[in-house]
N, C-alpha and C positions, 0 to 999 in steps of 0.2 A: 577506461575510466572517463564520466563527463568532466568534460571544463566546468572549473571552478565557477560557482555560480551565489552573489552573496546573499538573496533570499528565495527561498525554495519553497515551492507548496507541496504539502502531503495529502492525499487521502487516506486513510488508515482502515480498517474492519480488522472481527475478527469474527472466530466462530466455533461452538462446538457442536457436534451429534450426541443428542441424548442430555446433553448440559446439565452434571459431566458428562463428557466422552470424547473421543478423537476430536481434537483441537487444533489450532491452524488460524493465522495470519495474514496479512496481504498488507502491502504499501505501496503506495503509487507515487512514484515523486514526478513532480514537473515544476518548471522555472515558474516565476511569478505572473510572466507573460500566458502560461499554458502552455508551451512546449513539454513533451513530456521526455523522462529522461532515463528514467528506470523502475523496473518494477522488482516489488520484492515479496517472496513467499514463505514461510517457515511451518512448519507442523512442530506440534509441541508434545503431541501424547497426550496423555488420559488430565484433560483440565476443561474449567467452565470458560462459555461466552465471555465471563469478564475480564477473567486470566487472558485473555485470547485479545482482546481489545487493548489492552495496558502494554502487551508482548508485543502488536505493533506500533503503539505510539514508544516503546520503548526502539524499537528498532527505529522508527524515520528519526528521531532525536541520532542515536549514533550512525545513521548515515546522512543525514544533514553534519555532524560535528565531522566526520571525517571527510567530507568534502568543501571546508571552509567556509562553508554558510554563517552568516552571523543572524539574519534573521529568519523565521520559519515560523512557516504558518499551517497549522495541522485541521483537517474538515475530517468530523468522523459523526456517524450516525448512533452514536452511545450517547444518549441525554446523562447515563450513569457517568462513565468516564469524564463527557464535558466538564460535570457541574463538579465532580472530585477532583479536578486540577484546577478548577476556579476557585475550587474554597467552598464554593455555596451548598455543599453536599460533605457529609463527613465520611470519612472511609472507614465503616467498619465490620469488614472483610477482611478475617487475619489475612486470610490468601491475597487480599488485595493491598493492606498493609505497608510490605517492602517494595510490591513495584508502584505504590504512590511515591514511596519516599524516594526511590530512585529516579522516577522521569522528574520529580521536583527539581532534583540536585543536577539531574543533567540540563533542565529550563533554564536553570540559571549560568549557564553557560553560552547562552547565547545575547546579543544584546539586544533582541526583540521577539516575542516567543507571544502567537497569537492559536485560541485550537474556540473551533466554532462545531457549533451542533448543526449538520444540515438533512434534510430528508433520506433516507434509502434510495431513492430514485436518485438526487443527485453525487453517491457512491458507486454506483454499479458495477465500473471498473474493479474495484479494489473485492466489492460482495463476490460477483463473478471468479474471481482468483480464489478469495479463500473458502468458496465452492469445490471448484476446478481440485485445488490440493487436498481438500476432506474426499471429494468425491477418490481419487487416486489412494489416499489413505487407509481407507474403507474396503477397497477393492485389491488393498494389496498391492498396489502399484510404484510404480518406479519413480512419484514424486520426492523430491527430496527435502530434506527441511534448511531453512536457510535456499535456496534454489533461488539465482535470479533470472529474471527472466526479462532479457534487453529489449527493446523493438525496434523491429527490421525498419532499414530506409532506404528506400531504393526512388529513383524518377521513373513516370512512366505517361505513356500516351493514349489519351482516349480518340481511337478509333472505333468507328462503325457500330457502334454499343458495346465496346468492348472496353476495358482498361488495361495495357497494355505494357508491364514492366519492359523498365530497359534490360534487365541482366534474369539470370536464373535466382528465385531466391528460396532461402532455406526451411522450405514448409512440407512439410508433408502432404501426400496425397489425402484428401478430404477433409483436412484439417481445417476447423473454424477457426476465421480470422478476425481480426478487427480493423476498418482501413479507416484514415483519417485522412482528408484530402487536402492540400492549400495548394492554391494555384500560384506559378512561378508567375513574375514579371508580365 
């Protein structure tokens, strides 16, 4: 589990095929700095894009609260969702309904609670994932819902054009990665 961290940033998406159809989530949490810290995936079953957006801003709200964050701040490419937890859009989506009323009630739980609308391009992370779980969905595959997905850290040395972990790590053969680089000291 990460160290207690007291404002956290979300990226959130979500997504159906066929909208409705096979549904699915993603969350990306990282520190306020941009450290990232964990990733989160859920398939839902037969529900819409919106249902799917609301299921992960529902989700970083309870894992921001269960990891002692007081404030949080949520980036998601929904202008729909934004402006429905801002107020300036009214909710009238039965389906959508309960989980307004619910991320409301868990907002107010924290004591600084910020959700901005930013492009698709600066989501990618999070669209990528709940890709990655439709596409597994869809195929019948061994995705799981709720499914976190930690990321590897390992040091390593760039020799010769190469990048060069210290230790063996837990990837599969031809597995796409994602690497993120910062230089030590």
């Amino acid at each position: 589990m990460p160290e207690p961290v007291s404002h956290l940033i979300a990226h959130i998406d979500g997504g159906a095929r066929g909208n409705p159809g096979p549904a699915a989530y993603a969350v990306v949490i990282e520190t306020a700095d941009g450290r990232p810290l964990e990733s989160l995936t859920g398939l839902l079953g037969h529900a819409t894009n919106n249902v799917a957006e609301y299921r992960a801003l529902l989700a970083a709200l309870d894992y921001a609260r269960r990891h002692g964050a007081r404030r949080l701040t949520v980036l998601s490419d929904s202008e729909l969702l934004v402006r429905q937890i801002r107020g300036t859009y009214k909710v009238k989506s039965e389906d959508l309904k309960p989980l307004h009323t619910s991320a409301r009630g868990r907002i107010q739980e924290f004591d600084s609670f910020t959700i901005k609308h930013i492009p698709r391009a600066e989501n990618q992370v999070a669209d990528r994932l709940v890709n990655q779980a439709l596409d597994a969905a869809v195929r019948g595959g061994s995705f799981e819902p709720g499914r976190i997905a930690r990321p590897i850290r390992t040091r390593a040395v760039y020799q010769d054009g190469v990048l060069k972990p210290s230790g063996r790590l837990d990837i599969k053969d031809g597995e796409e990665v994602e690497v993120e680089i910062r230089r030590r000291g």
